[in-house]
BAPA-361457 format. One record per atom (N, C-alpha, C): x, y, z; residue in three letters. Coordinates in steps of 0.02 Angstrom, whole numbers, plus 50000, padded with zeros to 5 digits. Example, Ala and Ser with C-alpha at 12.3 -4.5 7.8 and 13.67 -1.06 7.14 Angstrom:
BEGIN
506604971650390ala/506154977550390ala/506604983550390ala/506424988850354ser/506844994750357ser/506455000250394ser/
This chain:
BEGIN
462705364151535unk/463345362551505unk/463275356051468unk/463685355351407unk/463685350251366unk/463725346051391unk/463635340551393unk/464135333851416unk/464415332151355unk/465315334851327unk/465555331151280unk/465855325751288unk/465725320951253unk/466105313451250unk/466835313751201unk/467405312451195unk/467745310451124unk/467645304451136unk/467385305251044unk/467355299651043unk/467815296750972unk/468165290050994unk/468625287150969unk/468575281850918unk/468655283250855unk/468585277550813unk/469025270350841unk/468465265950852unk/468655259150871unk/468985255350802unk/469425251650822unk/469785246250764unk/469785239550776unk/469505236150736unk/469715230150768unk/470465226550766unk/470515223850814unk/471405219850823unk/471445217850747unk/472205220750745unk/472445217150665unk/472655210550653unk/472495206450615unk/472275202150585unk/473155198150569unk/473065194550577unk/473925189250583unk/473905189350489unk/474525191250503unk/474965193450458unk/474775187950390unk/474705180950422unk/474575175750375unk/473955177250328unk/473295179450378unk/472975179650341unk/472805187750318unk/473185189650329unk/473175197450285unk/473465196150216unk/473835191750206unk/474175190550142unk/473735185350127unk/473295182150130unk/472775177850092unk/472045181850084unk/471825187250143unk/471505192150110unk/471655196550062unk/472335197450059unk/472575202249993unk/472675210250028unk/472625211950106unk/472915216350121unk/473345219950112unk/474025215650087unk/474715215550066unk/474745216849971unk/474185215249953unk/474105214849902unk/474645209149871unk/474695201449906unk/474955197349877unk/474305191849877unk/474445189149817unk/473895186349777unk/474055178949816unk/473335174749820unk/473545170649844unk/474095164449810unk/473965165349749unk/474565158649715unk/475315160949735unk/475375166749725unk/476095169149757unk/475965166849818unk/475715165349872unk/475785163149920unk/475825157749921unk/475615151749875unk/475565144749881unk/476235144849857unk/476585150049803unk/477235145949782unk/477765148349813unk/477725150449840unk/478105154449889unk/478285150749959unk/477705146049974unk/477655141650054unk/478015134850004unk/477935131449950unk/478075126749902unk/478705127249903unk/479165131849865unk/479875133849868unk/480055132849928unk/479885136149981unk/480165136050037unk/480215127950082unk/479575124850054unk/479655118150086unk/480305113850052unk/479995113649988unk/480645111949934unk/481555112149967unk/481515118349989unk/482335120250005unk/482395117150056unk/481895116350116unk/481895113250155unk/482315106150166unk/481835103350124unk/482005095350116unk/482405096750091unk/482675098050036unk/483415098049999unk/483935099150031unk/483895103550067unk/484505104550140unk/484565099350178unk/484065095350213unk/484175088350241unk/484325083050207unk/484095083650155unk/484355075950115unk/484985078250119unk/485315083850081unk/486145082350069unk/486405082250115unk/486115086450176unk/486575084950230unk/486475077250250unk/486095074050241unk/486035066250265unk/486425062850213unk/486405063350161unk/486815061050120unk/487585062250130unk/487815068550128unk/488505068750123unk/488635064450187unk/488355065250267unk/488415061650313unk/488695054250300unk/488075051850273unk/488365045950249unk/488795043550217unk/488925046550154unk/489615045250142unk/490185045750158unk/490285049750186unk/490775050750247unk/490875043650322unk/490295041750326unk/490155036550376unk/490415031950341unk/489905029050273unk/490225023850239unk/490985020850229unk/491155027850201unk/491905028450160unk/492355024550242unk/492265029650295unk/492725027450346unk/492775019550356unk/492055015250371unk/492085009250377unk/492455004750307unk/492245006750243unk/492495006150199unk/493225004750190unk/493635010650213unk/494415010950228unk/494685005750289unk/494355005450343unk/494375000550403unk/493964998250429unk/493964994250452unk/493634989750486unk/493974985450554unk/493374984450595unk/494114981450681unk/493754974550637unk/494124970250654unk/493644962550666unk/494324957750706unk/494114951750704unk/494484947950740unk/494954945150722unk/495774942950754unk/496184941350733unk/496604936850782unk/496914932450777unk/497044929050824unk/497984928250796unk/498534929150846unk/499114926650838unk/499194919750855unk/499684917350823unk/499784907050847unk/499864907350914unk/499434902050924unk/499734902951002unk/499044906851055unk/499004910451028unk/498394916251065unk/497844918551049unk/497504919951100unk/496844921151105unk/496594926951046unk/496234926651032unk/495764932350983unk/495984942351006unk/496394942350947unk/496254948850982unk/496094953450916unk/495944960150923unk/495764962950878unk/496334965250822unk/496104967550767unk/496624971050721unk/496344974250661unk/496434980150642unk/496124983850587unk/496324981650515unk/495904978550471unk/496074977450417unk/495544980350356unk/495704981450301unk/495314985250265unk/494814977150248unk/493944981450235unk/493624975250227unk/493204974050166unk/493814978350124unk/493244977350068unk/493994975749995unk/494464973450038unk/495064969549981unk/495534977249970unk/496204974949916unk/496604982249917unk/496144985749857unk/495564985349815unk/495204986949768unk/495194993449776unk/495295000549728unk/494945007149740unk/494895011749700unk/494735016949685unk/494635020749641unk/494945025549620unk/495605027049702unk/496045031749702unk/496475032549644unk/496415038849639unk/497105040949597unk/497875040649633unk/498345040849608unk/498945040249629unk/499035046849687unk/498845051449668unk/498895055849718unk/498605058449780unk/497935055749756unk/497505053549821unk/497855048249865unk/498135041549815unk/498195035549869unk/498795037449900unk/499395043549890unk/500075043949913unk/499735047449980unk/499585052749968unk/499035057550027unk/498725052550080unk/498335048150065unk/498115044050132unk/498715039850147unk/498965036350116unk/499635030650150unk/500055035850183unk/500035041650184unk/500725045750200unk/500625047350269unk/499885046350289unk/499585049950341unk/499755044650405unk/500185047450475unk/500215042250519unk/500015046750567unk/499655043250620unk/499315042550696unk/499625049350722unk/499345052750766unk/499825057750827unk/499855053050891unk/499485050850879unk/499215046150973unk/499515039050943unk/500125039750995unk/500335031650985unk/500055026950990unk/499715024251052unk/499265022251075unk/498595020051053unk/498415012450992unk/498145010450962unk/497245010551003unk/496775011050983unk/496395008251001unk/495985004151006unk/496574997750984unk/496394992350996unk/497244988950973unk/497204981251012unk/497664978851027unk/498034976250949unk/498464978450933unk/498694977450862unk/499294974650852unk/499004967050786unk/499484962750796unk/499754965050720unk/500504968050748unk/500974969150664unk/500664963350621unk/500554965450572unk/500864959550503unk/501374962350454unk/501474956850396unk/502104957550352unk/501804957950286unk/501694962150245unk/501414962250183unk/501794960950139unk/501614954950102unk/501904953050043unk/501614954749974unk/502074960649937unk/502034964549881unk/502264962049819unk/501754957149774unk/502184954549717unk/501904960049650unk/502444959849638unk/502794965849546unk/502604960549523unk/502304960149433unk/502384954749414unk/502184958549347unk/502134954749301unk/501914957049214unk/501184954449218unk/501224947149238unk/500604946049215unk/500314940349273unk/500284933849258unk/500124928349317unk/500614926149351unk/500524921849399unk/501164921049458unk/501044913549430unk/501744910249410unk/501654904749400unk/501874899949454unk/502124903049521unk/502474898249567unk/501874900149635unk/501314903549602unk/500834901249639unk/500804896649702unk/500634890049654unk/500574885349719unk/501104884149765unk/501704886049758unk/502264884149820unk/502004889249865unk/501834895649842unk/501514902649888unk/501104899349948unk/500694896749893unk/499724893249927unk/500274889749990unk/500774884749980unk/501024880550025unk/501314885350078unk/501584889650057unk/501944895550116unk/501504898250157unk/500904899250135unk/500344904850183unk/500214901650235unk/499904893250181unk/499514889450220unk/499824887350299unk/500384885850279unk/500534886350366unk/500784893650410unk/500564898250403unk/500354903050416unk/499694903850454unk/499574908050526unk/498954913450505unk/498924918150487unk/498344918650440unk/497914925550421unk/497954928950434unk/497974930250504unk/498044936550528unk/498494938650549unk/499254936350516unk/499924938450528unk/499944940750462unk/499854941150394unk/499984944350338unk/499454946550305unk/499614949950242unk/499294952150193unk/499614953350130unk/499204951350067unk/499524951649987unk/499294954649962unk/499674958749915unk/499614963949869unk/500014963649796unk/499544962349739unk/499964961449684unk/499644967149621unk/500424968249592unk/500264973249536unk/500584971249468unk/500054969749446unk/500134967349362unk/500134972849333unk/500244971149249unk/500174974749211unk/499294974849191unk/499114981949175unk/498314982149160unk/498244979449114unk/498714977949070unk/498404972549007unk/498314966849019unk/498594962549077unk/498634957449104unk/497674955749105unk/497294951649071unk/496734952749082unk/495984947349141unk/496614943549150unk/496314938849204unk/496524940149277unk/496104946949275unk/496274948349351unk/496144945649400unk/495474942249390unk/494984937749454unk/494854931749433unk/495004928649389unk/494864922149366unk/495464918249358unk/496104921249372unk/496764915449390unk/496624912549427unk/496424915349496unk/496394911249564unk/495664910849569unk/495704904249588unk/495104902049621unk/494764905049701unk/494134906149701unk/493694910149764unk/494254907249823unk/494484903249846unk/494734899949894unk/495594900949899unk/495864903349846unk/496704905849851unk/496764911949877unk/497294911149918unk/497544917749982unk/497804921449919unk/497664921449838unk/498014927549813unk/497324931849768unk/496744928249778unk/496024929449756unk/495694935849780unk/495824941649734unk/495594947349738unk/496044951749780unk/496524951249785unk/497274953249794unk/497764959949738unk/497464959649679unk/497684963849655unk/497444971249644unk/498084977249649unk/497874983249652unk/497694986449581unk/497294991949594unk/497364996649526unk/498064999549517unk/498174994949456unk/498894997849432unk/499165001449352unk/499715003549346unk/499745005449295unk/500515001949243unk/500515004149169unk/500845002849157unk/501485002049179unk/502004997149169unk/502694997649182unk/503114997249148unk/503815000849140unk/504234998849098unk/505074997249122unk/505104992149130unk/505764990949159unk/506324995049147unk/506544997649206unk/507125003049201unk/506825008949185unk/506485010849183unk/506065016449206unk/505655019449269unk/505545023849263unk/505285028549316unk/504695025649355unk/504455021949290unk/503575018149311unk/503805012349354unk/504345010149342unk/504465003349380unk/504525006349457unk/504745012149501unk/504905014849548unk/504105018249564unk/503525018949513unk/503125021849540unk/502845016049560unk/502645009049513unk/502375003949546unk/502655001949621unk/503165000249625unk/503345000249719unk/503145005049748unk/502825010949736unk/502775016149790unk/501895014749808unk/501735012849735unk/500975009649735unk/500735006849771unk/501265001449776unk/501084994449793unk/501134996549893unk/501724999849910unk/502085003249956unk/501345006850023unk/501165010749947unk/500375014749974unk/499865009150001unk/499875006949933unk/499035002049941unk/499164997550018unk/499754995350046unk/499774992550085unk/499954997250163unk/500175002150153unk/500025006350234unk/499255007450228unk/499025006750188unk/498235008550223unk/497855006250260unk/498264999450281unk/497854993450343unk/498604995450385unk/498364997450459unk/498845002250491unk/499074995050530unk/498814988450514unk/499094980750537unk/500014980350518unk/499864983350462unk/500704980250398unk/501064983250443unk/501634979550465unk/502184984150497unk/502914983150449unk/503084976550431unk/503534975950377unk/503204974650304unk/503654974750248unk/503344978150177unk/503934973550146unk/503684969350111unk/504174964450077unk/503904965149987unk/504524968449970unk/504484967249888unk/504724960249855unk/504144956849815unk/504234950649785unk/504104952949699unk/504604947349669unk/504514947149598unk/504154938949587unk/503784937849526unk/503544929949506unk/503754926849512unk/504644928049492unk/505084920549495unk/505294922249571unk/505214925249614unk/505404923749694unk/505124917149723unk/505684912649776unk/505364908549813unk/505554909449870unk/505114907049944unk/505304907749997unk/505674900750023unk/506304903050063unk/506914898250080unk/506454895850127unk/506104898650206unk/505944895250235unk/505384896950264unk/504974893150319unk/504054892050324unk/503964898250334unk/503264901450357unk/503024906450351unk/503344907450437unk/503324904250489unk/503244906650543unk/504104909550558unk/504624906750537unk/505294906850533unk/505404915150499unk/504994915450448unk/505054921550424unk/504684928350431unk/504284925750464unk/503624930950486unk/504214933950563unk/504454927550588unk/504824930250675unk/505354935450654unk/505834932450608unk/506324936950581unk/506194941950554unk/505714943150525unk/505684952350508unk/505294955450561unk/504684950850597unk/504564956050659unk/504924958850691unk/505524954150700unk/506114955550770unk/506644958550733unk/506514962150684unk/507244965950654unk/507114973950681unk/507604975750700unk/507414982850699unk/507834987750662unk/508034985950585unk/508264988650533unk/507904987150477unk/507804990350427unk/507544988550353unk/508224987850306unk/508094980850257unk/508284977450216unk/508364981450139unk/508814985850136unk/508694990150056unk/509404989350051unk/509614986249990unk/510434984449961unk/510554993849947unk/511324993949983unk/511445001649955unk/512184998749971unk/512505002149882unk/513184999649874unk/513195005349851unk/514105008849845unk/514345011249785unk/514715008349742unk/514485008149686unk/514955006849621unk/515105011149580unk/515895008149580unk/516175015349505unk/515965009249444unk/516125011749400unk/515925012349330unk/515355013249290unk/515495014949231unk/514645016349204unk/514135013449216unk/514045007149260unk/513335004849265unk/513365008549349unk/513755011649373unk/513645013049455unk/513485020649460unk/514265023149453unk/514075031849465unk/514315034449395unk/514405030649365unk/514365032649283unk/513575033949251unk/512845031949289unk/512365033249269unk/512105040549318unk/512445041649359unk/512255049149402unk/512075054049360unk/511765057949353unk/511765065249316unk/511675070949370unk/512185074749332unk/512575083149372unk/511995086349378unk/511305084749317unk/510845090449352unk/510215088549407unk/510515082749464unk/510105081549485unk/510285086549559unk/510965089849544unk/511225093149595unk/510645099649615unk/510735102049666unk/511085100549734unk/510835096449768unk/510015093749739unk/509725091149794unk/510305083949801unk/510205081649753unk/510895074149738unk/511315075449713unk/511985075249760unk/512615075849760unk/512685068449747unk/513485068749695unk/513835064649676unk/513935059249766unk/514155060449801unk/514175058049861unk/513495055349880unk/512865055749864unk/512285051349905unk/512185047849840unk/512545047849803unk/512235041249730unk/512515034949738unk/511935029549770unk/511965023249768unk/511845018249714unk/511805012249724unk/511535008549698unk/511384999849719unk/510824996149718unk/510724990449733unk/510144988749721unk/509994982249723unk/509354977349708unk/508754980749732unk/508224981449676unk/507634983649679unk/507214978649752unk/507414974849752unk/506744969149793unk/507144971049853unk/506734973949911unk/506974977049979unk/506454975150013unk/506494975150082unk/506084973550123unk/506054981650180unk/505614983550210unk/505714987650245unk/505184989550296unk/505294992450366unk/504974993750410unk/504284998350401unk/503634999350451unk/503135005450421unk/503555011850419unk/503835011650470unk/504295019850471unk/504455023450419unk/505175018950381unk/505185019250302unk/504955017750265unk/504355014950260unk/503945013350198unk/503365022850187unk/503465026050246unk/502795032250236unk/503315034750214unk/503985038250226unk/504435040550208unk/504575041750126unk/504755034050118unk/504335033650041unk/503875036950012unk/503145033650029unk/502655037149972unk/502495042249998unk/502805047650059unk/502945054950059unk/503295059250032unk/503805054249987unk/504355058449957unk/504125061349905unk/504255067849911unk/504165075049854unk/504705077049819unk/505425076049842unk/505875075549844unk/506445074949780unk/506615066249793unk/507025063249754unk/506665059449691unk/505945058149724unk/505645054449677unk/505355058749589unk/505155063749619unk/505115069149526unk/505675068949475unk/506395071949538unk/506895070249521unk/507265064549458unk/506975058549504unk/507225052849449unk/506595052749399unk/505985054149400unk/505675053149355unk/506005058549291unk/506065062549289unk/506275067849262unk/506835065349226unk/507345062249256unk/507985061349252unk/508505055949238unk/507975050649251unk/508265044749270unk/507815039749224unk/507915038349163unk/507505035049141unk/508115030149097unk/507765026349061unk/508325022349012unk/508845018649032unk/509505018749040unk/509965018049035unk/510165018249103unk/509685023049135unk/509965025449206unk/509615019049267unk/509265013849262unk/508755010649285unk/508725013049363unk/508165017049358unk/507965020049416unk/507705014549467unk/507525010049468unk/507455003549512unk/507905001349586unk/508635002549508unk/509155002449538unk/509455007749593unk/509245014349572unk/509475021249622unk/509125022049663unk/508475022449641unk/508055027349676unk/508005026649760unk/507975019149779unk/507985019149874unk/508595019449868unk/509175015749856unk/509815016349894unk/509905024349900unk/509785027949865unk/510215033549840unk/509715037949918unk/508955037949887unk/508635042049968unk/508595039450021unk/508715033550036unk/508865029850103unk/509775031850128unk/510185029650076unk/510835030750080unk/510875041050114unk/510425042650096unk/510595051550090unk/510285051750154unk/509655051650166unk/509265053750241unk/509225045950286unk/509185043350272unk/508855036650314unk/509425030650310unk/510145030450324unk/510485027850345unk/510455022650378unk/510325027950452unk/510215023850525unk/509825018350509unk/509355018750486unk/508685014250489unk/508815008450444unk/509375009550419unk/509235003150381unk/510224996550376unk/510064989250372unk/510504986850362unk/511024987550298unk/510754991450241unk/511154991950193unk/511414982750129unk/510744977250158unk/510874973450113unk/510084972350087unk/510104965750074unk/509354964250036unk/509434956350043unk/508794953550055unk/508474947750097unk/508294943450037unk/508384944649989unk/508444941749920unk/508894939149879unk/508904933449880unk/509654932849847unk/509494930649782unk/510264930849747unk/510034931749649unk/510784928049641unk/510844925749589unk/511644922449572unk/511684929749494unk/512204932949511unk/512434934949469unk/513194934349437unk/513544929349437unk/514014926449398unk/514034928849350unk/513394927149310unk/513204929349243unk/513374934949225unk/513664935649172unk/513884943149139unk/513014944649091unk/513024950749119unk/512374955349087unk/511944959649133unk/511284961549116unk/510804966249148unk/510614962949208unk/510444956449183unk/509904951549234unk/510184945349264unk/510094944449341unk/510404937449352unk/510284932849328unk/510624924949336unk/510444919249325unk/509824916249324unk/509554913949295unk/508814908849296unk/508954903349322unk/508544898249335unk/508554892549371unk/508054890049347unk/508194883149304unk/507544879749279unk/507774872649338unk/507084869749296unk/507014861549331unk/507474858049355unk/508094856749307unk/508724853849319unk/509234855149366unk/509034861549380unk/509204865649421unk/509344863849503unk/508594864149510unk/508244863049578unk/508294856249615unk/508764855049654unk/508994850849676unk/509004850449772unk/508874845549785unk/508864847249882unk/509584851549899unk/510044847249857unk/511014851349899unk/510704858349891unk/510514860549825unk/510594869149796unk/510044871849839unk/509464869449869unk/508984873349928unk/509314874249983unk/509574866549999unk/509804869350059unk/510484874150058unk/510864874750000unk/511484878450004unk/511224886550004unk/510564887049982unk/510384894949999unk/510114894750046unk/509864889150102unk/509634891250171unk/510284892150217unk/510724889650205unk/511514890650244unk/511814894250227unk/511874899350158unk/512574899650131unk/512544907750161unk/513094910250166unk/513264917950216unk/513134914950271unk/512514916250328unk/512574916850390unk/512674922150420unk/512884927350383unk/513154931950401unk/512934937950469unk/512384935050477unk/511924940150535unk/511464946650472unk/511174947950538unk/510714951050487unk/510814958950500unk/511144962650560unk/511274969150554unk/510754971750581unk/510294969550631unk/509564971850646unk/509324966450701unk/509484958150680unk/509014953150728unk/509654949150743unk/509194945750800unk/509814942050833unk/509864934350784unk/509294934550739unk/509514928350686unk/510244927050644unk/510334922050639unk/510844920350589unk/510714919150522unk/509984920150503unk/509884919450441unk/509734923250384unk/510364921050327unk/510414927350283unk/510044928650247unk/509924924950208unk/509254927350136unk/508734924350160unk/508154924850150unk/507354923250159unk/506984922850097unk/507194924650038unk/506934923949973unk/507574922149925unk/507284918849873unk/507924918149815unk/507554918649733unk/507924921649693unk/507634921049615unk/508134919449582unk/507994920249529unk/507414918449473unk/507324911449463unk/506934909749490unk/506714901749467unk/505954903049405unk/506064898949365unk/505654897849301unk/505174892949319unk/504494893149274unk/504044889649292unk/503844883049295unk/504574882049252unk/504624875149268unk/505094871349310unk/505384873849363unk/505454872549423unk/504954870449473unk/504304871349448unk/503814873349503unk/503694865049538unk/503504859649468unk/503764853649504unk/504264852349559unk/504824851749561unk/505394849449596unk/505244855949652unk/505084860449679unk/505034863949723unk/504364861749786unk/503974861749728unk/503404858349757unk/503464852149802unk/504064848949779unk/504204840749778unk/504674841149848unk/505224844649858unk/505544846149900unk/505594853749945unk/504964855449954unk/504744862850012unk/504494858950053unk/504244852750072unk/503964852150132unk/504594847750165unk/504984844450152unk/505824844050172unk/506504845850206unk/506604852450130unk/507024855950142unk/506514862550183unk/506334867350142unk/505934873950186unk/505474872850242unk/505184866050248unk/504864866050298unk/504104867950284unk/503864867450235unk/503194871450225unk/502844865550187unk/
């Protein structure tokens, strides 16, 4: 009998895939393989850089917007407080900057110990000529109870070279835009100015200043009194005749009824609460742009009228500014050199009394205008006296 064997064609183990495609098994040539491993490294890295990149900007930007560092109240020890650390400078568009100022906390509960400040917001055309009585107001001040924010006109062209490296108003001003008094722009600059300053979550009160504003009394007198108010400062009157509800228009109805049309002094002071309220409004504010231009001076409507309509409660219904209007016309009284006299300071640190509708102070106005630039002598001469500064 046979002895049959099967017998089995042997194979050798197949060959890793890698180098089957560099022998050409696959029939891929080897340069297709070099550019093929090339590309693929390529995408590689390109995926990590951007992701490292976008990372970072994102990291950046946040420190960018805030920063903790140290802050100390009179009186007390060092404590912390978030302030932006790179000045109010930015690149935002108006609708970007309304979008972040609008944005507040869910978690009450700071994390870290936060000392309010009072931001002082000067409107202006061009340079501040009462400057140095300011420099005198801060200076007895700390730092780390306020912050300044000023909005010129962009033609204004000495943005950083008015003030010297060493003035509390040195690199202080925002990106701003044109203005035109009694117009719509004049109401967008306060909302600007409004924004640029909730973005250091420090500001708790929001004080609108004009050039010819001066302060009645020292920084610490006035810094206590608006901390300790718990109402905001926005003049809301009604007046009949054509400059009151003679400038209303029927097609601002329904949202504005003849009944929520106010009117009073642009320069208001007001709490954070109502200040996001503000540059959240979608509202009333298109409204008057739309509507309210010319003749109508939207300056004049625009808070009384949306404070007067939703936000009542919250506020005293006067303004912390006082103005002499005797004068028949648009604009109050001026006050030059001759003017400025110790009786007439101190008669605006006394005169009302009236309480303030919010603090347990007795003191009525905290700012006064229009003083001219050549007052600035005789103020200078008698603020450390009469105001105390």
């Amino acid at each position: 009998m046979k002895n049959t064997k099967s017998h089995k064609t042997e194979h050798p183990p197949p060959a890793p895939v890698i180098l089957r495609l560099i022998n050409g098994q696959r029939k891929f040539p080897l340069h297709n393989f070099i550019f093929s491993a090339a590309f693929f490294a390529f995408g590689l890295l390109s995926g990590l850089g951007v992701g490292l990149y976008l990372s970072n900007i994102s990291f950046t930007f946040q420190l960018s917007q805030f920063s903790i560092s140290k802050s100390a109240a009179a009186g007390a020890s060092p404590v912390l407080a978030v302030q932006q650390s790179t000045g109010p400078w930015h690149e935002m568009d108006d609708g970007e900057l309304m979008w972040r100022a609008s944005m507040v906390p869910r978690v009450s509960e700071f994390p870290f110990r936060r000392v309010p400040k009072v931001a002082f917001m000067f409107l202006t055309v061009g340079p501040l000529p009462l400057a140095p009585l300011w420099e005198l107001f801060f200076r007895g001040g700390d730092e780390g109870l306020y912050t300044i924010y000023i909005h010129s006109l962009p033609s204004y062209v000495n943005a950083t070279s008015d003030f010297a490296a060493d003035s509390v108003f040195y690199g202080r001003r925002i990106p701003s835009k044109d203005v035109q008094w009694g117009k719509s722009t004049m109401v967008a600059a306060e909302r600007r100015l409004l924004a640029n300053a909730l973005l250091d979550f420090s500001n708790e009160r929001f004080i609108l200043l004009s050039e010819s504003c001066i302060p009645l009394y020292n920084f610490t007198t006035i810094y206590t009194h608006l901390i300790t108010s718990t109402k905001s400062h926005v003049e809301v009157f009604d007046q009949l005749g054509p400059v009151g509800r003679g400038r209303y228009s029927p097609a601002m109805q329904p949202t504005i009824k003849p009944a929520h049309w106010r009117k009073g002094s642009q320069w208001f002071e007001m709490d954070r609460r109502l200040a996001v309220q503000v540059v959240s409004d979608r509202t009333y504010f298109p409204l008057f742009e739309r509507l309210c231009n010319g003749s109508c001076y939207g300056d004049e409507h625009y808070l009384p009228t949306m404070v007067n309509a939703r936000f009542g409660g919250w506020n005293s219904n006067r303004t912390l500014t006082w103005a002499e209007w005797s004068v028949r016309g648009p604009h109050p009284r001026s006050f030059w050199r001759p003017d400025v006299t110790v009786g007439f300071l101190e008669g605006l640190r006394d005169g009302g009394r009236i309480g303030d509708g919010g603090s347990s102070s007795s003191v009525c106005f905290l700012f006064a205008r229009k003083f001219r630039p050549h007052s600035l002598s005789r103020l200078l001469r008698f603020a450390p006296g009469v105001m105390q500064f």
